[in-house]
PyMOL Python script that loads the backbone (N, CA, C, O; Angstrom):
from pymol import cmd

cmd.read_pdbstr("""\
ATOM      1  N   UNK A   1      -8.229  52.542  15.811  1.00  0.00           N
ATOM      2  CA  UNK A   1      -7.933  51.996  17.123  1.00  0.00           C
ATOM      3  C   UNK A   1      -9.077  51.078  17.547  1.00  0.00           C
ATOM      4  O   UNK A   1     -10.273  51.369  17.515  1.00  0.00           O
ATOM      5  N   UNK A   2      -8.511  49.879  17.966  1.00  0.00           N
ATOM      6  CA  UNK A   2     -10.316  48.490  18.080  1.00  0.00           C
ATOM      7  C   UNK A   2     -10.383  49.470  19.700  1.00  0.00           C
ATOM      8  O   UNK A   2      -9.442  49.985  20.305  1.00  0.00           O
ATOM      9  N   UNK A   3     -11.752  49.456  20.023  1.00  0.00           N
ATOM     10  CA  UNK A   3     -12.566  49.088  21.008  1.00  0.00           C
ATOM     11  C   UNK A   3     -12.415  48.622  21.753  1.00  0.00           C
ATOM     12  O   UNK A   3     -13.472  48.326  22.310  1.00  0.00           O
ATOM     13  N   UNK A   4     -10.978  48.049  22.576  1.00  0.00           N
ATOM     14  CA  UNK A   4     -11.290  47.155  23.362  1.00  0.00           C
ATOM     15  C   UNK A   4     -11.736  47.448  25.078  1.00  0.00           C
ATOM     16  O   UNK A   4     -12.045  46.591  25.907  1.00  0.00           O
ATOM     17  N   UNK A   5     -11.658  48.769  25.247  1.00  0.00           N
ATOM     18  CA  UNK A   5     -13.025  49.113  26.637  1.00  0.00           C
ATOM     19  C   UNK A   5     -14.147  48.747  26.527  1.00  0.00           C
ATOM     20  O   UNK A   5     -14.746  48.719  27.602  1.00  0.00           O
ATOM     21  N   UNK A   6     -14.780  48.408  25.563  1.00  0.00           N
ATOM     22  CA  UNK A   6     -15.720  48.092  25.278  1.00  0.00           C
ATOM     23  C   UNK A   6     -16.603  46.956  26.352  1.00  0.00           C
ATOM     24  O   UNK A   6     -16.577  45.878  25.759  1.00  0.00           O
ATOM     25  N   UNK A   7     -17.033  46.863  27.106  1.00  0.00           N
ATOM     26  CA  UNK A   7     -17.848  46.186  27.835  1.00  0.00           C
ATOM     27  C   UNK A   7     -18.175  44.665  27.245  1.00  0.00           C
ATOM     28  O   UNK A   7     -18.704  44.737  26.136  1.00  0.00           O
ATOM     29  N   UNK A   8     -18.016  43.525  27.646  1.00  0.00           N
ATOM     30  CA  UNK A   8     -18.041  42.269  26.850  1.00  0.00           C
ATOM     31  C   UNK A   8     -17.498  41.985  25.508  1.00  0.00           C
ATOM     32  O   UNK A   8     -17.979  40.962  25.023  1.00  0.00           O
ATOM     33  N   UNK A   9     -16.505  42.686  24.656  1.00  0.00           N
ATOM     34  CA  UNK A   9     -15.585  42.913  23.536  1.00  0.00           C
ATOM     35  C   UNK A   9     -14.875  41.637  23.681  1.00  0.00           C
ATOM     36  O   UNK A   9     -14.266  41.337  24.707  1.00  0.00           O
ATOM     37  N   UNK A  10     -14.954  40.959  22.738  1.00  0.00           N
ATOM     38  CA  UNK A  10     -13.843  39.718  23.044  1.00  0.00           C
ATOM     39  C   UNK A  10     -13.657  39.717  21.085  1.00  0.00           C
ATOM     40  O   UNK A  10     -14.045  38.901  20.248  1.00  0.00           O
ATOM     41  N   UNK A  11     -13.148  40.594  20.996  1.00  0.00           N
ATOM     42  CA  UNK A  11     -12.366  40.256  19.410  1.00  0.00           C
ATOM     43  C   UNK A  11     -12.615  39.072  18.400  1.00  0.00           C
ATOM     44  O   UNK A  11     -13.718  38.629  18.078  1.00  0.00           O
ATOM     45  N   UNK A  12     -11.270  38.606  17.924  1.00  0.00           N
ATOM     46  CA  UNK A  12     -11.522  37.320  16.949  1.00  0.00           C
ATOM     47  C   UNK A  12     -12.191  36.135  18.115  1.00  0.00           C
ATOM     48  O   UNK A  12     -12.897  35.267  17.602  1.00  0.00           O
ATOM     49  N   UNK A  13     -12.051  36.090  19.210  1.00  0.00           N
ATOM     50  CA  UNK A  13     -12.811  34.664  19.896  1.00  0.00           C
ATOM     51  C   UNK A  13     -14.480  34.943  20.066  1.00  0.00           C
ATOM     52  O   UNK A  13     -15.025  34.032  20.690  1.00  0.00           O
ATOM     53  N   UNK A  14     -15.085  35.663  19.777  1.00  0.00           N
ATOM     54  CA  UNK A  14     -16.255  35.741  19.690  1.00  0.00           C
ATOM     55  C   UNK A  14     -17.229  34.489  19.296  1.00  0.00           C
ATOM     56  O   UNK A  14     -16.589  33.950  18.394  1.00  0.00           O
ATOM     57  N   UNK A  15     -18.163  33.898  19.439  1.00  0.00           N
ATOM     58  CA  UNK A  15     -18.756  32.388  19.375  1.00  0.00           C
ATOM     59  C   UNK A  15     -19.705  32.302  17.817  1.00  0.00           C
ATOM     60  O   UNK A  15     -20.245  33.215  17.193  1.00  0.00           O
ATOM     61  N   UNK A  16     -19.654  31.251  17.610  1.00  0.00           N
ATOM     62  CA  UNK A  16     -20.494  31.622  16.063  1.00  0.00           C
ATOM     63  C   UNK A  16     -21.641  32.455  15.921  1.00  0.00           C
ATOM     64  O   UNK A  16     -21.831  33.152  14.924  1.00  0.00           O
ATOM     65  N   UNK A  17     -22.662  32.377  17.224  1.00  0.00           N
ATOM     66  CA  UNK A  17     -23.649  32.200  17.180  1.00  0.00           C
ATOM     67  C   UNK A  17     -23.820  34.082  17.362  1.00  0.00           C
ATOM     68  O   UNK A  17     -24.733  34.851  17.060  1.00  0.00           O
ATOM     69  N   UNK A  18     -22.557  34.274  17.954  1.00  0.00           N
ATOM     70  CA  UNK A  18     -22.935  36.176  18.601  1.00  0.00           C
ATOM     71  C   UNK A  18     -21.746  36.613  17.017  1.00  0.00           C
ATOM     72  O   UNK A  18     -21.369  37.781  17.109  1.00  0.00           O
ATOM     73  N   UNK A  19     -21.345  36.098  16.102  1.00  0.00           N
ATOM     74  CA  UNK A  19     -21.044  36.478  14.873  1.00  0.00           C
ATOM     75  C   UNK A  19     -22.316  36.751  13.906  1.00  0.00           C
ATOM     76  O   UNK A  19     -22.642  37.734  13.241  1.00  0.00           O
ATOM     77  N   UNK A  20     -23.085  35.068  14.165  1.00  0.00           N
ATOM     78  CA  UNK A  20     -24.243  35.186  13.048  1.00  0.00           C
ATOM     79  C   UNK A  20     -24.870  36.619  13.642  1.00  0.00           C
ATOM     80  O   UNK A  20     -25.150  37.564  12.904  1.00  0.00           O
ATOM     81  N   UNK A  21     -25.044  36.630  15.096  1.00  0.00           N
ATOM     82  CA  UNK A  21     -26.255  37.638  15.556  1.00  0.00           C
ATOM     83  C   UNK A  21     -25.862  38.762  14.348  1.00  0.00           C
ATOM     84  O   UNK A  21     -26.509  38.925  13.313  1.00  0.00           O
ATOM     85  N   UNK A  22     -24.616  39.506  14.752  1.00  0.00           N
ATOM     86  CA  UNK A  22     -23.621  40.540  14.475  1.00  0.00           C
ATOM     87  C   UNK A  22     -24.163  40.565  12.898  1.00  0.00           C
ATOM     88  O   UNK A  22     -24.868  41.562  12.740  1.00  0.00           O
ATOM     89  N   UNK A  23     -24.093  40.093  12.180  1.00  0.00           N
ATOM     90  CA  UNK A  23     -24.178  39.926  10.558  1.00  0.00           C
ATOM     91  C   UNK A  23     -25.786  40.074  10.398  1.00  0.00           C
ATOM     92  O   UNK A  23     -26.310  40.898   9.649  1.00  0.00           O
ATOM     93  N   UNK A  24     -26.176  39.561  10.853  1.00  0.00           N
ATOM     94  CA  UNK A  24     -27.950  39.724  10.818  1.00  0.00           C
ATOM     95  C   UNK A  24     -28.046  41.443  11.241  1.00  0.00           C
ATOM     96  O   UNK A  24     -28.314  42.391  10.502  1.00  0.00           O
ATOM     97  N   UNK A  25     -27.815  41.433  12.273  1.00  0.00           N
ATOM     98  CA  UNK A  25     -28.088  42.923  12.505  1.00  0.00           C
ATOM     99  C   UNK A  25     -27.688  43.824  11.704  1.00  0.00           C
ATOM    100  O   UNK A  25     -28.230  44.926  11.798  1.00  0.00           O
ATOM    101  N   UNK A  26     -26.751  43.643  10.804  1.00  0.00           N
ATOM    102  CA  UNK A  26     -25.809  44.452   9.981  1.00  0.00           C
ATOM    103  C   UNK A  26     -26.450  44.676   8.681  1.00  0.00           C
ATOM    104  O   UNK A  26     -26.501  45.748   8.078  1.00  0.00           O
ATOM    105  N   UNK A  27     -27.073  43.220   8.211  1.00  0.00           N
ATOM    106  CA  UNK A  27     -28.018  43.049   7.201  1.00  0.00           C
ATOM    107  C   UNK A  27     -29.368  43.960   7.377  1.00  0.00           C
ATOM    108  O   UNK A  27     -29.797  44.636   6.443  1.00  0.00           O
ATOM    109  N   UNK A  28     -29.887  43.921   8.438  1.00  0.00           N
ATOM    110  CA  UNK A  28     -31.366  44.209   8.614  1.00  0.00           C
ATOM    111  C   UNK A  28     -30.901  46.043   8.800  1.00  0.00           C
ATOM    112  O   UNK A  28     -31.344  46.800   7.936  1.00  0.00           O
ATOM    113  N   UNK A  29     -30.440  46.358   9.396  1.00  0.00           N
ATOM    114  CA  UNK A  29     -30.327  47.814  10.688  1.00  0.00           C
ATOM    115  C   UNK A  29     -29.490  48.577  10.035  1.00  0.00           C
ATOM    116  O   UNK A  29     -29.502  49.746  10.419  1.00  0.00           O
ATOM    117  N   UNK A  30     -28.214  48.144   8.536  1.00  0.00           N
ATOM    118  CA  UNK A  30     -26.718  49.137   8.300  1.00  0.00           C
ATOM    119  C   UNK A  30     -26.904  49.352   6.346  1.00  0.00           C
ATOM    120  O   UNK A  30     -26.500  50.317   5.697  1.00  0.00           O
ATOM    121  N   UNK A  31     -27.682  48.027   5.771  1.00  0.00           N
ATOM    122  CA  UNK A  31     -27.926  48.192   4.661  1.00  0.00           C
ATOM    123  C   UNK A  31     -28.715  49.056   4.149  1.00  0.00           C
ATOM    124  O   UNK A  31     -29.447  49.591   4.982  1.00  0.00           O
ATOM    125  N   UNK A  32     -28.917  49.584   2.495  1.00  0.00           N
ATOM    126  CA  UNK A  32     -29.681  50.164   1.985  1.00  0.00           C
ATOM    127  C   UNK A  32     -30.773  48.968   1.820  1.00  0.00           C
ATOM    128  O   UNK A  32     -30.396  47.800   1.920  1.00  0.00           O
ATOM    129  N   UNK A  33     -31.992  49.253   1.593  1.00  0.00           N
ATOM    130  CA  UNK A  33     -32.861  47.819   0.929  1.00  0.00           C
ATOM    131  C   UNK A  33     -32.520  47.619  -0.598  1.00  0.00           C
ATOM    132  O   UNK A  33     -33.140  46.659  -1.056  1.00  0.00           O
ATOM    133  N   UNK A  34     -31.736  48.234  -1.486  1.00  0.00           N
ATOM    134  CA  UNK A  34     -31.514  47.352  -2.697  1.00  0.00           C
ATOM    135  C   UNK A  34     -30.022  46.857  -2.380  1.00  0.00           C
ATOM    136  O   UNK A  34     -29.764  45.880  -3.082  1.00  0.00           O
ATOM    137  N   UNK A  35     -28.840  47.265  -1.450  1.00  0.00           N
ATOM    138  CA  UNK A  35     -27.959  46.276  -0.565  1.00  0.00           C
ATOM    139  C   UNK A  35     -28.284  44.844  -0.400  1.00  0.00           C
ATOM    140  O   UNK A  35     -27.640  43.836  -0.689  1.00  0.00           O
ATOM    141  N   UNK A  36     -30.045  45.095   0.415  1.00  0.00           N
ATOM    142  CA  UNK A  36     -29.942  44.241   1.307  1.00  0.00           C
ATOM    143  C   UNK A  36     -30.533  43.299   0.385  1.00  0.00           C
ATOM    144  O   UNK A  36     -30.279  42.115   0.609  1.00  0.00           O
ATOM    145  N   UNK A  37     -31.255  43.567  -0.585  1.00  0.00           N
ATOM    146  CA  UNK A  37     -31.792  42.704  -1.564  1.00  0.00           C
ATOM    147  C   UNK A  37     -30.998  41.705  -2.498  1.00  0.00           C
ATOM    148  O   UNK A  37     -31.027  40.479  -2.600  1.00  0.00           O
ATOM    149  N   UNK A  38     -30.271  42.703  -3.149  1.00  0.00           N
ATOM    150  CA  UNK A  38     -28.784  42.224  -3.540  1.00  0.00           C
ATOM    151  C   UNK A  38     -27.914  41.043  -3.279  1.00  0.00           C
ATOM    152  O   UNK A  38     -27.568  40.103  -3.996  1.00  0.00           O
ATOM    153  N   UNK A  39     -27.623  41.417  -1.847  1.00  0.00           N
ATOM    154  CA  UNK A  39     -26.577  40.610  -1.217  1.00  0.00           C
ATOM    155  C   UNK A  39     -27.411  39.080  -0.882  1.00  0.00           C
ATOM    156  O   UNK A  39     -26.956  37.955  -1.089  1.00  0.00           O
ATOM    157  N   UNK A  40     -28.468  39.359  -0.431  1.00  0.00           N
ATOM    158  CA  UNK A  40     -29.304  38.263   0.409  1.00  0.00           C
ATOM    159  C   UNK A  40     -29.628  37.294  -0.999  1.00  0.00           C
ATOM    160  O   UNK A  40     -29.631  36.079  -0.804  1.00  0.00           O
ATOM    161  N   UNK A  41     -29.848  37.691  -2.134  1.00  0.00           N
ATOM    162  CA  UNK A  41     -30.143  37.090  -3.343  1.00  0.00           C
ATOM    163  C   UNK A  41     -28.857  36.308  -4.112  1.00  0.00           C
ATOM    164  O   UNK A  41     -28.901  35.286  -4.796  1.00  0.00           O
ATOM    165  N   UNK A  42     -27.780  37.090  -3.785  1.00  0.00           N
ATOM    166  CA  UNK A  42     -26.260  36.567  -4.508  1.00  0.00           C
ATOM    167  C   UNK A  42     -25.758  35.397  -3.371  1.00  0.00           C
ATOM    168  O   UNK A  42     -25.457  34.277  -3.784  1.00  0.00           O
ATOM    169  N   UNK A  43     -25.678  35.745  -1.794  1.00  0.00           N
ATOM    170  CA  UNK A  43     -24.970  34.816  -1.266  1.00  0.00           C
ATOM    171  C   UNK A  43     -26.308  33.919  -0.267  1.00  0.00           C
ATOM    172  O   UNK A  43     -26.051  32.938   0.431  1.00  0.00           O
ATOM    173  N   UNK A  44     -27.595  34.478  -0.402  1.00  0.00           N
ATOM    174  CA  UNK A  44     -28.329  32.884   0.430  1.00  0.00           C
ATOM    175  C   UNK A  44     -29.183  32.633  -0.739  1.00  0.00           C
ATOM    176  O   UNK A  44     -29.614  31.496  -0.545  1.00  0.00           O
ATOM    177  N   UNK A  45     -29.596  33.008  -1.690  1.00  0.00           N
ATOM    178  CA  UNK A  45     -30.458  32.926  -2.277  1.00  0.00           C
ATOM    179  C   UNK A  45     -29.359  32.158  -3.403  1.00  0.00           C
ATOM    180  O   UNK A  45     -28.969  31.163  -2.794  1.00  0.00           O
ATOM    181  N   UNK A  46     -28.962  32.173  -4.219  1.00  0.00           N
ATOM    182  CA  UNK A  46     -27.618  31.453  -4.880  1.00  0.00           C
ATOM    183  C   UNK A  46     -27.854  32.214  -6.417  1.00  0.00           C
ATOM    184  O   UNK A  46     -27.058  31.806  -7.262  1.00  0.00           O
ATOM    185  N   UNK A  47     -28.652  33.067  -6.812  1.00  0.00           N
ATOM    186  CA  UNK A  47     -28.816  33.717  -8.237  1.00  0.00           C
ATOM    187  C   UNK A  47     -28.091  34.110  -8.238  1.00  0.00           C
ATOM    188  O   UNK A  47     -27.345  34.310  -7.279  1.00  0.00           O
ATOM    189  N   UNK A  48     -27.897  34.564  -9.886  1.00  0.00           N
ATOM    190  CA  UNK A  48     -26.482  34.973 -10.495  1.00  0.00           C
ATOM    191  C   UNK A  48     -26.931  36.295 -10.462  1.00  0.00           C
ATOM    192  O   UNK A  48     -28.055  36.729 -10.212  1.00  0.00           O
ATOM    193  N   UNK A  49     -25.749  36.958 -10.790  1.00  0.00           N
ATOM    194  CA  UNK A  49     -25.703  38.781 -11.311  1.00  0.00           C
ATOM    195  C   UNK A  49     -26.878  39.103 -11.971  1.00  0.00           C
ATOM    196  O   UNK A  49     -27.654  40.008 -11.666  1.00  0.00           O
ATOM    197  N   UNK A  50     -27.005  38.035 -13.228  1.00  0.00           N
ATOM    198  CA  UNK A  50     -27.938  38.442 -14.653  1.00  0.00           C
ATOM    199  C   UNK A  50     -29.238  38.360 -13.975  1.00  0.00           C
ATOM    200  O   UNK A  50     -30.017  39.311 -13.912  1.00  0.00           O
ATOM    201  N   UNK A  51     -29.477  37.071 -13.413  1.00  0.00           N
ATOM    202  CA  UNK A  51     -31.087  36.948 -12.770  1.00  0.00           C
ATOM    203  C   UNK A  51     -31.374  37.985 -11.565  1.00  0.00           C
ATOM    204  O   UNK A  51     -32.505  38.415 -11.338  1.00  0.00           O
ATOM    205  N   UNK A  52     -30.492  38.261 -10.988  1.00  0.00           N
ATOM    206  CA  UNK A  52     -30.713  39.714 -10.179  1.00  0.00           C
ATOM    207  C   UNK A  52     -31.055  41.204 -11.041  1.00  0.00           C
ATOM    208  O   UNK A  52     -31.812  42.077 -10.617  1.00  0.00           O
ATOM    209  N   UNK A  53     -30.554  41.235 -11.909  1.00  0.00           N
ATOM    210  CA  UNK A  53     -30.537  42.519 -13.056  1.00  0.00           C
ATOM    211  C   UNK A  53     -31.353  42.119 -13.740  1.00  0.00           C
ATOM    212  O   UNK A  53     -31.439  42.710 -14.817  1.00  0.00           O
ATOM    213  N   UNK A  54     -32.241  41.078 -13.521  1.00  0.00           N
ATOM    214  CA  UNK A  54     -33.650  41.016 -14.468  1.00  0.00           C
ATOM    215  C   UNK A  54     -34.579  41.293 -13.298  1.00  0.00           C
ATOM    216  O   UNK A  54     -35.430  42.176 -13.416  1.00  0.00           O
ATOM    217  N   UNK A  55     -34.468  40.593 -12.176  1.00  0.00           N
ATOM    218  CA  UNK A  55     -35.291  41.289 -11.303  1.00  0.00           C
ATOM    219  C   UNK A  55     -35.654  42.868 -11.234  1.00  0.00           C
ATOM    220  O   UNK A  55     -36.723  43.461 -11.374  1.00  0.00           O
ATOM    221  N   UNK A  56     -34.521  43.248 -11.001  1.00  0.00           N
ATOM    222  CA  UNK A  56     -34.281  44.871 -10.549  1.00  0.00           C
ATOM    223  C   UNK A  56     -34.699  45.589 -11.646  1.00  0.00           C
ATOM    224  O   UNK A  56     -35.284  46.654 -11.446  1.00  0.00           O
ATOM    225  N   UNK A  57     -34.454  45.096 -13.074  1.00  0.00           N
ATOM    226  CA  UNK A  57     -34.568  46.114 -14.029  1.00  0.00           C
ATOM    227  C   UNK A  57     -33.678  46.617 -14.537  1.00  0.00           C
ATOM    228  O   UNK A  57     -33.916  47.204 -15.593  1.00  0.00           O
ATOM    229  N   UNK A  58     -32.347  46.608 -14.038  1.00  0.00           N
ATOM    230  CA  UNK A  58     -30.946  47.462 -13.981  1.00  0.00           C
ATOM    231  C   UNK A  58     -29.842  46.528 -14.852  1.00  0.00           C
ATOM    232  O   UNK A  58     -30.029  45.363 -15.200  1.00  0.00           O
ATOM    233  N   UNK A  59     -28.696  47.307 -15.099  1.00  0.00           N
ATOM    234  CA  UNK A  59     -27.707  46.234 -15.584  1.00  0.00           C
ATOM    235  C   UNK A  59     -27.000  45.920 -14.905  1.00  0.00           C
ATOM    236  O   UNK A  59     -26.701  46.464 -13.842  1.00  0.00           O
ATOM    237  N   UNK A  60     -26.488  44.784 -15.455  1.00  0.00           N
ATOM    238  CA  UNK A  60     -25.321  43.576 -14.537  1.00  0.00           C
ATOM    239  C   UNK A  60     -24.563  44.637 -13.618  1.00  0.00           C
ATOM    240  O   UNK A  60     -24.743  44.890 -12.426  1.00  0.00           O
ATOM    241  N   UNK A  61     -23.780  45.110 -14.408  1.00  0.00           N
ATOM    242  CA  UNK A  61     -22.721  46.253 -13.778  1.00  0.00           C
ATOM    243  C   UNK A  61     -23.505  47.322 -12.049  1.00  0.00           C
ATOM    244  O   UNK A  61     -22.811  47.869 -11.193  1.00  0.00           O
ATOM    245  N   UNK A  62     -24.662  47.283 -12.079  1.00  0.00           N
ATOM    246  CA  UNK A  62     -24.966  47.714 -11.626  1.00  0.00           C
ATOM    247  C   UNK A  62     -25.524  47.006 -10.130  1.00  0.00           C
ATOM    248  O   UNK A  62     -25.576  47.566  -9.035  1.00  0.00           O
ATOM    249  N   UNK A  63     -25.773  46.113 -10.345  1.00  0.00           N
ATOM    250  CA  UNK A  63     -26.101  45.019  -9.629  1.00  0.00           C
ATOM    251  C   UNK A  63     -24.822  44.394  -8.924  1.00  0.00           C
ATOM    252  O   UNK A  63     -24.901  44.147  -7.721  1.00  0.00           O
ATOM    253  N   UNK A  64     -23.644  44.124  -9.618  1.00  0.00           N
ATOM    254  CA  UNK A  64     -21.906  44.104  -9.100  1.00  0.00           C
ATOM    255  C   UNK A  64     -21.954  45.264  -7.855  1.00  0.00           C
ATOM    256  O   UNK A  64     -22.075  45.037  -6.651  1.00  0.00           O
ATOM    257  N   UNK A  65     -21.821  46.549  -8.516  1.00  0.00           N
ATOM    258  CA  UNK A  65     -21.494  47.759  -8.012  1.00  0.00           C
ATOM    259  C   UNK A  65     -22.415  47.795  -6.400  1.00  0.00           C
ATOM    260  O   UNK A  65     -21.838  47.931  -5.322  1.00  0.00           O
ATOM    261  N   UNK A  66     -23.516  47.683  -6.509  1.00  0.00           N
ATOM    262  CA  UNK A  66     -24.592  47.588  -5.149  1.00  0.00           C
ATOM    263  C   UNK A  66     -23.981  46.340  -4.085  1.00  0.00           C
ATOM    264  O   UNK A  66     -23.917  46.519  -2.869  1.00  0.00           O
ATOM    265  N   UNK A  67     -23.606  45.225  -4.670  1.00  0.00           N
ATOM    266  CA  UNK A  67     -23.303  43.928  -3.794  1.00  0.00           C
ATOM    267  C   UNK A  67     -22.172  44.263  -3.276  1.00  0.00           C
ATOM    268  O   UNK A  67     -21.993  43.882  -2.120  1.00  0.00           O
ATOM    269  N   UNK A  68     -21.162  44.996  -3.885  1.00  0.00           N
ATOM    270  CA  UNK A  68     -19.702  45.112  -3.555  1.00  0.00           C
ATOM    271  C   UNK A  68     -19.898  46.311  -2.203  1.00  0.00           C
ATOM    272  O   UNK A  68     -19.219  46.223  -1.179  1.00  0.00           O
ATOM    273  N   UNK A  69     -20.959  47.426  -2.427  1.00  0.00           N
ATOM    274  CA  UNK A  69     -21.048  48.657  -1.832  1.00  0.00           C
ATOM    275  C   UNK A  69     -21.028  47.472  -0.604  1.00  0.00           C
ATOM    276  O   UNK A  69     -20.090  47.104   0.104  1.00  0.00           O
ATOM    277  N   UNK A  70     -22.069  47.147  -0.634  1.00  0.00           N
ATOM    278  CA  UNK A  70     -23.036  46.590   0.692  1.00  0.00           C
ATOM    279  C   UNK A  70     -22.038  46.083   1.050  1.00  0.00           C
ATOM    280  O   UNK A  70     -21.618  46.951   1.815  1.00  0.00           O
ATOM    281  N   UNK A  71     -20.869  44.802   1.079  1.00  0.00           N
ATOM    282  CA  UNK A  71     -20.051  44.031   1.026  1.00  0.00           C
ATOM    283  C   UNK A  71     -19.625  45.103   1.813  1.00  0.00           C
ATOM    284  O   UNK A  71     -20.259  45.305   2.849  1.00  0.00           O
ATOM    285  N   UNK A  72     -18.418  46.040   1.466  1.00  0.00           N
ATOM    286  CA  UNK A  72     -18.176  47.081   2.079  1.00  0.00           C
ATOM    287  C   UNK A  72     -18.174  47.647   3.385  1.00  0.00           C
ATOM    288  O   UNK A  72     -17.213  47.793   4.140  1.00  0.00           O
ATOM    289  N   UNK A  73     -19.859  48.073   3.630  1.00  0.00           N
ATOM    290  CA  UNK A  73     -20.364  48.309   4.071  1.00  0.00           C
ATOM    291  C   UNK A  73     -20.545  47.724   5.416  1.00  0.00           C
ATOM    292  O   UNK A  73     -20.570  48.348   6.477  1.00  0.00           O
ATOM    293  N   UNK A  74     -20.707  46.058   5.190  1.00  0.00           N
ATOM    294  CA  UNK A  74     -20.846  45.373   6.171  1.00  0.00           C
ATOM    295  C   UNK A  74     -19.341  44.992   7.049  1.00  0.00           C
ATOM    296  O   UNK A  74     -19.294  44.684   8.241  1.00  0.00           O
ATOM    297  N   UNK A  75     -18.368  45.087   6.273  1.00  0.00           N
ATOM    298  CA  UNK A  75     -16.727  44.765   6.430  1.00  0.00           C
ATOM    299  C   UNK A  75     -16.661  46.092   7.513  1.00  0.00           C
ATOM    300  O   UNK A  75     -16.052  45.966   8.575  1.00  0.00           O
ATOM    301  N   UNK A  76     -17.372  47.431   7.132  1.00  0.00           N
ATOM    302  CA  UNK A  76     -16.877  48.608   8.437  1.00  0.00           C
ATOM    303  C   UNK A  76     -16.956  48.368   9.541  1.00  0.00           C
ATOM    304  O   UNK A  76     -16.138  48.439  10.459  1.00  0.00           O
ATOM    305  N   UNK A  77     -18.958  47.775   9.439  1.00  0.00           N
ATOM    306  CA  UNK A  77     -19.687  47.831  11.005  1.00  0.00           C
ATOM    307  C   UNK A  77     -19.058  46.479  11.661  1.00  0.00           C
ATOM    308  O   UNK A  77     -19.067  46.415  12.890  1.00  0.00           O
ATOM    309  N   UNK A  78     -18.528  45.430  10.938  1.00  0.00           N
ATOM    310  CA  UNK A  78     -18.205  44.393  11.601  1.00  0.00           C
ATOM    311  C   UNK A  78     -16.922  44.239  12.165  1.00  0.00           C
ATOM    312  O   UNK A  78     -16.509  43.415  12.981  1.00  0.00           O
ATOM    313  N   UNK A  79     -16.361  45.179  11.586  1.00  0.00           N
ATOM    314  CA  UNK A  79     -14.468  45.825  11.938  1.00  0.00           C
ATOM    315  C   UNK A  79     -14.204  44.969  13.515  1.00  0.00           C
ATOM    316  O   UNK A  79     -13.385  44.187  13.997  1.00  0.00           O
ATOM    317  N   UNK A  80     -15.457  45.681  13.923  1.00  0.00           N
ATOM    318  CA  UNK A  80     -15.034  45.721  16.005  1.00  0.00           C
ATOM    319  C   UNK A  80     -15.871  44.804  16.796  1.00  0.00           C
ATOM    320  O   UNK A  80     -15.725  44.732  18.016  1.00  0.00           O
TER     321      UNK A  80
END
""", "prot")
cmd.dss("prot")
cmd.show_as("cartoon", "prot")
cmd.util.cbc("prot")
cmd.orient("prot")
């Protein structure tokens, strides 16, 4: 059920700028730090899977599996 008692709640019309906020906070405050490492490296940073799994130490598969969690993750808290 959305939220909408919610005190200043304005759904899909929300403004870019209180979206970006929303996503930043989500990044910094809802992730694990190898999430947040992950994600921030695949979609601002532009490295691939492999150069992330050389960083980390870990395999590809594993490095997928963490980005997708986080992905996830961020899709709950941003639901509302």
């Amino acid at each position: 059920m959305k939220n909408i008692l919610y005190d200043g709640y304005l759904g899909p019309w929300m403004t870019r700028s209180m979206q970006k906020m929303r996503v930043k906070n989500v990044l910094e405050n809802e992730l694990t730090p190898h999430q947040r490492r992950a994600i921030t490296g695949y979609y601002l940073e532009g490295k691939t899977i492999t150069q992330l799994a050389g960083e980390f130490g870990v395999n590809k598969t594993t490095v997928w599996r963490t980005i997708k969690r986080g992905e996830e993750r961020m899709r709950r808290c941003l639901r509302y």
